[in-house]
Each structure stands twice: as structure tokens, then as C-alpha cells.
FIROMAR-330990 format. One record per residue (C-alpha): residue in three letters; x, y, z. Coordinates in Angstrom, 1 decimal, padded with zeros to 4 digits. Each point is the difference from the previous one (the first is absolute). Example, Ala and Ser with C-alpha at 12.3 -4.5 7.8 and 13.67 -1.06 7.14 Angstrom:
2
NODE residuo      X      Y      Z
NODE     ALA  012.3 -004.5  007.8
NODE     SER  001.4  003.4 -000.7
***
This chain:
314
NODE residuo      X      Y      Z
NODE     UNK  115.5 -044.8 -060.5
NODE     UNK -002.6  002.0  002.7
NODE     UNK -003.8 -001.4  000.1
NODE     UNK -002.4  001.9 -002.8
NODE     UNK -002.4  001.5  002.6
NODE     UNK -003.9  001.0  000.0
NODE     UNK -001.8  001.1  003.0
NODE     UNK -003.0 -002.1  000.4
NODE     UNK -001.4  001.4  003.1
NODE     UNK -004.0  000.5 -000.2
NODE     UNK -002.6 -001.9 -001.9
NODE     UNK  000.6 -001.6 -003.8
NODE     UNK -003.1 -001.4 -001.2
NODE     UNK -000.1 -002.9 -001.8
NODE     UNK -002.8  001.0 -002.5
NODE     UNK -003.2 -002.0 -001.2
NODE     UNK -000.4  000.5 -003.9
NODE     UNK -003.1  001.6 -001.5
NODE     UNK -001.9 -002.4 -002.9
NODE     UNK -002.3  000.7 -002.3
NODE     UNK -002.4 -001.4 -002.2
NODE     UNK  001.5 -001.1 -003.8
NODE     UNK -000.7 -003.0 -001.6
NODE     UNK  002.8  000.5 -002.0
NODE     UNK  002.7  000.0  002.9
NODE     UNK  000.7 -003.3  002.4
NODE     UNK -003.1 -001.4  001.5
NODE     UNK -001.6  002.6 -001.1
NODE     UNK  001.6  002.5  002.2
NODE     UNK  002.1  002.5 -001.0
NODE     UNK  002.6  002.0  002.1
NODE     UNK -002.0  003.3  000.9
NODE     UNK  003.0  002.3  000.2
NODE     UNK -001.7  003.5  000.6
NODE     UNK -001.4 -001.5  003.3
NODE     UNK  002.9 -001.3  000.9
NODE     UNK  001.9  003.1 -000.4
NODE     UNK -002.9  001.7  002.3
NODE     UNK  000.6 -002.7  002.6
NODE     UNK  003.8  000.9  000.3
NODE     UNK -000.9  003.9  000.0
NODE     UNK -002.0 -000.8  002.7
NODE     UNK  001.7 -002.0  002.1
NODE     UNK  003.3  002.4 -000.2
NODE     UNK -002.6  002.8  000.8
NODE     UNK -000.7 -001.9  003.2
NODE     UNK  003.5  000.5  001.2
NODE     UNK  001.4 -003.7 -001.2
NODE     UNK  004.1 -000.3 -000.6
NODE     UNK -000.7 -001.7 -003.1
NODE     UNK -001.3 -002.5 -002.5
NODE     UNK  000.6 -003.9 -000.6
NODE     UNK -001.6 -001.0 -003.8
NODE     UNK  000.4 -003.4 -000.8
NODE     UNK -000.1 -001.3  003.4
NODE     UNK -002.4 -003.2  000.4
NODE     UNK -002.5  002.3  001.0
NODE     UNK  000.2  001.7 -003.4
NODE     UNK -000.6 -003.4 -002.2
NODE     UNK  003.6  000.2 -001.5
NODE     UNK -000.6 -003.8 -001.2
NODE     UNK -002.9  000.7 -001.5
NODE     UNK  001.4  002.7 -002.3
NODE     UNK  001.3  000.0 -003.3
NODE     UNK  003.6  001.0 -000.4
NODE     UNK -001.7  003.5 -001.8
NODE     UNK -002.2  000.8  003.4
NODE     UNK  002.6 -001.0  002.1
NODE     UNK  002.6  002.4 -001.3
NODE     UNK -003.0  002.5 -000.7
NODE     UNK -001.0  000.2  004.2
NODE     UNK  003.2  000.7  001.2
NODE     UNK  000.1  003.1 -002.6
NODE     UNK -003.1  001.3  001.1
NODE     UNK  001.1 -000.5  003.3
NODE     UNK  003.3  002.3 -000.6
NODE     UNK -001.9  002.2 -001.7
NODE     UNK -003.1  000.3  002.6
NODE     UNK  002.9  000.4  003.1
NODE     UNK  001.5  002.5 -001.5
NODE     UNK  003.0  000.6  002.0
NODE     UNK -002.2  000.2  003.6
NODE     UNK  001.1 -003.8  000.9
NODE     UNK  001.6 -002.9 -001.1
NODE     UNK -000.7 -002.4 -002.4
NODE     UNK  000.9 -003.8  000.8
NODE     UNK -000.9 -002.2 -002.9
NODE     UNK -000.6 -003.8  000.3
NODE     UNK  002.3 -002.0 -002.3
NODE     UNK -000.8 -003.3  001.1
NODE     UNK  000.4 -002.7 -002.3
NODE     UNK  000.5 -003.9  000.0
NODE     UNK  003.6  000.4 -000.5
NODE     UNK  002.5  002.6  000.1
NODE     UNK -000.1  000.7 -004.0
NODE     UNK -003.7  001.2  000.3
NODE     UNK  001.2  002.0  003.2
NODE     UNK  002.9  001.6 -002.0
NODE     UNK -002.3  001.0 -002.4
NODE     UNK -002.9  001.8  001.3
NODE     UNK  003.0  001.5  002.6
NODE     UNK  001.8  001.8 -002.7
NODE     UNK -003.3  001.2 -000.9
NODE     UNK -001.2  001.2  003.0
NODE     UNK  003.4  001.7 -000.3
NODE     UNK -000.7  001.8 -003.6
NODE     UNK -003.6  000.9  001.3
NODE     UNK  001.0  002.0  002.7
NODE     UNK -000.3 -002.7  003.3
NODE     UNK  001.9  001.3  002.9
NODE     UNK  000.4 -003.7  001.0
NODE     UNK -001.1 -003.5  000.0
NODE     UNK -002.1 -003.0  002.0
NODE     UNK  001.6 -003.0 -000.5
NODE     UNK -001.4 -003.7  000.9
NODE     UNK  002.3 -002.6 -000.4
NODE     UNK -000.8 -002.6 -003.2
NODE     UNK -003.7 -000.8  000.2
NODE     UNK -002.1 -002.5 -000.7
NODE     UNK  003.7 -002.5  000.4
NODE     UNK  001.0 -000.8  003.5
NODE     UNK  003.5  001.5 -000.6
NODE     UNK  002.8 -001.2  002.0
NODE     UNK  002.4  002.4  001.9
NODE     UNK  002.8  000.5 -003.1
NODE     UNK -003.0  000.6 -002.3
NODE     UNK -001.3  002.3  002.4
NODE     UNK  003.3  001.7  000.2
NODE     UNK  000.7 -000.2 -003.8
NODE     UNK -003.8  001.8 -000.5
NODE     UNK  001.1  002.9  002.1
NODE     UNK  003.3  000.6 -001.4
NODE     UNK -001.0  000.2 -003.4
NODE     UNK -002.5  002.8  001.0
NODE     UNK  002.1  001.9  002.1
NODE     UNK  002.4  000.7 -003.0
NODE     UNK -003.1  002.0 -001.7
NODE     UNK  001.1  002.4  002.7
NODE     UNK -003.3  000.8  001.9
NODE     UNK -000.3  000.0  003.2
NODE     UNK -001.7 -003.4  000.9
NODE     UNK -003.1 -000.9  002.8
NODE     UNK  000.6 -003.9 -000.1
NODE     UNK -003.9 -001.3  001.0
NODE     UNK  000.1 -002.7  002.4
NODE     UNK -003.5 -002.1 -000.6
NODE     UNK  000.8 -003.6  000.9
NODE     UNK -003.6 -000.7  000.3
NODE     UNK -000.4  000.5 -004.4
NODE     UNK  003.6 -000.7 -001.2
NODE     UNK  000.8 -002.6  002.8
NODE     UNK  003.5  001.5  000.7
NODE     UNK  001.0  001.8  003.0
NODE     UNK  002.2  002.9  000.1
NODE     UNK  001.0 -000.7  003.2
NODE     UNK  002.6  002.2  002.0
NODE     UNK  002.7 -002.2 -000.5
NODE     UNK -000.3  000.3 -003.7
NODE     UNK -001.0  003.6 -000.1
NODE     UNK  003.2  000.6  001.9
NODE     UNK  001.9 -001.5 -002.8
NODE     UNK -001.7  001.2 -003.3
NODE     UNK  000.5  004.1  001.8
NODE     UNK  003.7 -000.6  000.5
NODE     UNK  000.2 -000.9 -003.5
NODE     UNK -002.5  002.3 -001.7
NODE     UNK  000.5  003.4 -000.5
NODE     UNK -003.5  000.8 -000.7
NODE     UNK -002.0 -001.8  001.9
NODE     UNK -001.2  002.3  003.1
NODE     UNK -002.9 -001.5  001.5
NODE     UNK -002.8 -003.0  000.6
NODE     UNK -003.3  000.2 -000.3
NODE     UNK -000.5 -002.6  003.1
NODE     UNK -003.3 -002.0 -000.9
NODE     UNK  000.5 -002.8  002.0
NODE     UNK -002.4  000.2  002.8
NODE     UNK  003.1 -000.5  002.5
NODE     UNK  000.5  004.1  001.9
NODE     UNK  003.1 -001.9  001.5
NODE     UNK  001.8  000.9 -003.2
NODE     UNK -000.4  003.6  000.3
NODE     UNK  002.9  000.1  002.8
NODE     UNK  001.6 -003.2 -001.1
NODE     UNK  000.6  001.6 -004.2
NODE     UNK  001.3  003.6  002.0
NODE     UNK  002.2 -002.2  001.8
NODE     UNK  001.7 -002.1 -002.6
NODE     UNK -000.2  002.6 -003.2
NODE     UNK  000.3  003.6 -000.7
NODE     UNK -003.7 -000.5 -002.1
NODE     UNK -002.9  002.2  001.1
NODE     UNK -002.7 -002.4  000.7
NODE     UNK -003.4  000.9 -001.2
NODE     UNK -003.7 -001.3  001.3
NODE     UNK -001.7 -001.7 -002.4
NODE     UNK -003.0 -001.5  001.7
NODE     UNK -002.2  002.3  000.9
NODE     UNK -001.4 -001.7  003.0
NODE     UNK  003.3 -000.4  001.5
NODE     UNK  001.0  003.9 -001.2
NODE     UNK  000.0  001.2  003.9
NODE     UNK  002.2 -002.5  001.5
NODE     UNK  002.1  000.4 -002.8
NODE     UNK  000.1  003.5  000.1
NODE     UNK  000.7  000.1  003.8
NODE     UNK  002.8 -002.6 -000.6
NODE     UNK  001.7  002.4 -001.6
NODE     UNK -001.2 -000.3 -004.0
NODE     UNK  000.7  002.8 -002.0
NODE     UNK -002.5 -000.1 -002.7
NODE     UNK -003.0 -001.5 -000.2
NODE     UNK -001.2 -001.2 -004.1
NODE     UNK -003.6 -000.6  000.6
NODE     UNK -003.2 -001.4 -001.6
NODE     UNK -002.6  001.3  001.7
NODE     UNK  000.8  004.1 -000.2
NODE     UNK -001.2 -000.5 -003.6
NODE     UNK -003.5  000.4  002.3
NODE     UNK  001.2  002.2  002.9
NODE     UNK  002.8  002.3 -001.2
NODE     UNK -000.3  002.5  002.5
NODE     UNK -000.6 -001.9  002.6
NODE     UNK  002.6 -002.4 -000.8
NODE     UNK  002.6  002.9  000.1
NODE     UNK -001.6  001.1  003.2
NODE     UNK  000.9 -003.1  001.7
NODE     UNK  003.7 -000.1 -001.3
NODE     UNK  000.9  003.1  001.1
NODE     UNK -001.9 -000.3  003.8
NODE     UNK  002.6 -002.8  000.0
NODE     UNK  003.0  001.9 -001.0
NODE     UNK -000.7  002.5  002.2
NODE     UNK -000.2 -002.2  002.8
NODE     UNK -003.8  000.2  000.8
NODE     UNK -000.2 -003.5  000.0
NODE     UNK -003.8 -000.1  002.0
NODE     UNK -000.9  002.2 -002.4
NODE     UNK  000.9 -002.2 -003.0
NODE     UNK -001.1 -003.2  002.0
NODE     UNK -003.6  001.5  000.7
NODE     UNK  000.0  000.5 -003.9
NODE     UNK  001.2 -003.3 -001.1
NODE     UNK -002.0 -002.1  002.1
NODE     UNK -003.4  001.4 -001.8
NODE     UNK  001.8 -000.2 -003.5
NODE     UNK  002.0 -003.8  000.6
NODE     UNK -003.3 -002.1 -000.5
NODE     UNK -000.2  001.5 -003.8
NODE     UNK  003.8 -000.2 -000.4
NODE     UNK  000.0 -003.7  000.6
NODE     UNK -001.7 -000.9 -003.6
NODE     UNK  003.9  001.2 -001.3
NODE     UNK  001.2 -002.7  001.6
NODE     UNK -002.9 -002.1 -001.5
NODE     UNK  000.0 -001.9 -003.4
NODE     UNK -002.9  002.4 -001.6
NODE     UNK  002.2  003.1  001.3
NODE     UNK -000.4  001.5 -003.0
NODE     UNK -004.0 -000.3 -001.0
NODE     UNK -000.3  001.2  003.9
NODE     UNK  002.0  003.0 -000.4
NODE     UNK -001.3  000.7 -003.3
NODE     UNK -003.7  000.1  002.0
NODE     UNK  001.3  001.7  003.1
NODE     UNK  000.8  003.0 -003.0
NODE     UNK -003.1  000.2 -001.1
NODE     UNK -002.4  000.0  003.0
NODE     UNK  002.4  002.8  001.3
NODE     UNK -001.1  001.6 -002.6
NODE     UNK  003.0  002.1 -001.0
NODE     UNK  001.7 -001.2 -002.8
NODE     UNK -000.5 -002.7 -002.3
NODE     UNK  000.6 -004.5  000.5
NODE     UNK -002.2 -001.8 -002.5
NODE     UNK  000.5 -003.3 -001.5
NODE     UNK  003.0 -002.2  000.3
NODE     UNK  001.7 -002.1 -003.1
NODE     UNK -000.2 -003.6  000.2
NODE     UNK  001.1 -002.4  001.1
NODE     UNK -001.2  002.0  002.9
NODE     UNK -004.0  000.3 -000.2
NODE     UNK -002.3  001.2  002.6
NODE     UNK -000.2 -000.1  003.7
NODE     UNK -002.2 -002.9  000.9
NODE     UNK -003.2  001.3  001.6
NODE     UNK  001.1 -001.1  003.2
NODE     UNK  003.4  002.1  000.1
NODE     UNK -001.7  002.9 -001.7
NODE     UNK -002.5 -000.1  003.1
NODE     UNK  003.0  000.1  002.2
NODE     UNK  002.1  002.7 -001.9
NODE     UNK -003.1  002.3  000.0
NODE     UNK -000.4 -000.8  003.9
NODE     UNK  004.0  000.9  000.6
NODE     UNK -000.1  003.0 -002.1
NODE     UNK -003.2  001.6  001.4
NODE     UNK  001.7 -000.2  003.8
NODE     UNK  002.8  001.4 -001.2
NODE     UNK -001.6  002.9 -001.9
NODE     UNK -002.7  000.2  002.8
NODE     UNK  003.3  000.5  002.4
NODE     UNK  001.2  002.7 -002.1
NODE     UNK -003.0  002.2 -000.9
NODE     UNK -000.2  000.4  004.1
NODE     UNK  003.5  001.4  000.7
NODE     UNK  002.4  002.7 -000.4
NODE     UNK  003.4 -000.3 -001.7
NODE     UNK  002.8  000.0  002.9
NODE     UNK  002.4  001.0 -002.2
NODE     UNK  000.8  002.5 -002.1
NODE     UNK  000.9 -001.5 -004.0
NODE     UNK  002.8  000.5 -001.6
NODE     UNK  000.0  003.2 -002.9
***
């Protein structure tokens, strides 16, 4: 049977979640779906491949089944046919995964972001078992490779052997801090490997990554876009003179509070909308929010003084 295909070239944003006040709703917070849709109108407006609800970045654990569902429908909906949709339908084990898969299915989800089991370290035939299951909803699968939370590695080796079995699965969201992988995983598998750190997006790019599913173009769309496409089209001083102003603010991804930082980083650009997060997650200490505002002023400071290099996408 021939590999389900997606082309995942350009920028998929993993998307923050908008809250707002309701004492009725958990912690007080309830999912603020208008804004959200706004966001993802916005970002796509900026020139961005696509969207990623329900990522880490967007609070999926803190979410009731109803607002998990809910996002990734105003997600489809907000898209509207201009980019892809790829839903996060991570899950402890592979029965919560199947489920909010064959949902993301119904609700119109062009494909999935899979981690494998979380919270249990899962060893390699429950890793393979988690996988297999999802692949027979019949989306195309991004397996999310995050051994720093999940504490298992989807190392080449293994990678090779779940994409000879899985018809589905067509790419990694490579997350851990290793760039070695980028040429090692095009080696070894026929998987399109995609960035997922942000502060380790260039090298990755330049070792040949096809995709790039970011946190911090929730705050710099267009200039986010810029930077992949200098890349692609082989501008690489360009794209370096770029990144190197934009990297020190990319680092809080990487960084426990990644997302109260990014959530900030929105909001002092001033463009679109971060707020509060849900717990357990509360607010940046004073010390990080010092630094996050420091990061994100050089970075905006950067780009107020230049002129695009490239032309955007329509």
C-alpha cells in the first residue's frame, strides 16, 4: 500500500489558546474561542502553511474533552481551505489517541501530531503498538519526538522501523535538541523531518528539514515565514543575519515556561492576542518575565529597523 502523503513544507504553527475570564469554567478560565479563531486568521494571513491546535503550546491537558474537540473545529473552520490543519491527539495511551484521532478526522483535520504515551515511560513495543493503532484512523501522522517531557526517544533506529510498517505516518516533529538527526532520520526513513525547536530552526533547516512546526511565529508570523523561505531559496546570510537577532527570544521554547513566554512575547508585539494561561501553569516569575520582556524588545527593536528581504508568499 503507497504512503498517504501531505506536503508540509513552510511554517505550521503550533497555536497558544486564548482564555477568558468565567468563574463558571475551569480555574476560572474559559476557552475564548472568537480570539482564537482571530489568531489563526491571522497567522494564515501572514503567509503560514498551517495550524497545530492542541499542541503543548495550546494547553491540550488542561482542556476538557468539550474544548478540546471544540479548538480543533474552530481551527478547521478559521483555515478554511488556505492551509492545513494538524491536530494534536496526544494521550496517555493509544485509546485516548484513537479517540480524539478519529475526531480530528470527523472535524475536518487534514492530519495529526502524535507523541508517543505520555506521562508513562513506554517501552519500544508500546511505542510501536501506540502508533499502529493511530495509523489505522487513516490520517496522515507527524509522530513528535520530545524525549525531554515523555522520556522516550524516537530515535532513528526506531523511526526507521515504525515508517516501514506505517502507512500513515509521514514525518517527525524532531524536538530533541540533537540537529545530527536531521540527516541521520533522511538517511534511515522516507519521513520528512520537521524543526521543532525554534532555536535550533536554522540548522535544522539548512540540514535539510522540510518543515518547520514552530512556537514562536504565534508572535512573529511574517517574519517567521520570511526566514523560512530566505532558506529555501538559498539565501542562507540572509536568513542567518535574521535568526541571529530573533534566536535569543526563541530560546524560552526550549525553556520550561515556553508557553507563559510566548503567550507575553504576543502581547508586547502587540498584534494579536496571548493572555492568561490555565493552571497548573501560572505566571512567569518576575524574574523570567523581566527576561522575556528584555528578549522580545531586541527582537522587535531588530525588526521595526529593517526591510523584508523577501517577498511573502500570496
Amino acid at each position: 500500500m503507497p504512503k498517504n502523503t501531505i506536503d508540509l513544507g513552510g511554517v505550521v504553527v503550533a497555536t497558544t489558546l486564548a482564555f477568558k475570564e468565567d468563574p463558571s469554567a475551569p480555574a476560572g478560565l474559559a476557552v475564548d474561542y472568537d480570539r482564537y479563531a482571530e489568531h489563526v486568521d491571522w497567522l494564515m494571513t501572514n503567509g503560514c502553511r498551517g495550524i497545530g491546535p492542541n499542541g503543548s503550546l495550546g494547553e491540550y491537558s488542561s482542556l476538557t474533552d468539550e474544548e478540546r474537540r471544540r479548538v480543533v473545529q474552530v481551527a478547521v473552520e478559521a483555515v478554511g481551505g488556505r492551509g492545513v490543519v494538524i491536530a494534536g491527539v496526544h494521550g496517555i495511551g493509544w485509546h485516548q489517541s484513537v479517540r480524539w484521532a478519529e475526531a480530528a478526522a470527523e472535524d475536518g483535520a487534514d492530519a495529526v501530531l502524535l507523541l508517543p504515551p505520555t506521562i508513562y515511560r513506554a517501552s519500544r513495543a508500546e511505542v510501536l503498538e501506540h502508533y499502529r493503532r493511530v495509523d489505522a484512523v487513516g490520517l496522515p501522522i507527524m509522530a513528535y519526538n520530545n524525549p525531554i517531557d515523555t522520556k522516550v526517544d524516537l530515535t532513528p533506529d526506531l523511526l526507521a522501523e515504525m515508517s516501514a510498517e506505517l502507512d500513515n505516518l509521514v514525518a517527525v516533529k524532531e524536538f530533541s535538541g540533537d540537529v545530527r538527526r536531521v540527516i541521520e532520520i533522511h538517511d534511515t526513513t522516507d519521513l520528512d523531518v520537521i524543526a521543532g525547536a525554534d532555536d535550533l530552526l536554522f540548522e535544522s533547516l539548512v540540514a535539510g528539514a522540510r518543515g518547520w512546526f514552530a512556537g514562536y511565529p504565534n508572535a512573529f508570523p511574517h517574519e517567521a515565514v520570511e526566514l523560512y523561505e530566505l532558506v529555501q531559496q538559498g539565501d542562507v546570510s540572509a536568513a542567518l543575519e535574521l535568526y541571529r537577532e530573533l534566536v535569543p527570544v526563541f530560546r524560552w521554547d526550549s525553556r520550561t515556561e515556553f508557553v507563559q513566554a510566548i503567550k507575553l512575547s504576543i502581547d508586547l508585539a502587540g498584534c494579536s492576542y496571548g493572555g492568561p494561561t490555565r493552571p497548573p501553569r501560572g505566571p512567569l516569575s518576575p524574574e523570567h518575565e523581566e527576561l522575556v520582556r528584555r528578549d522580545t524588545a531586541r527582537a522587535l527593536a531588530f525588526l521595526a529597523s529593517r526591510t523584508p528581504t523577501v517577498a511573502q508568499p500570496a
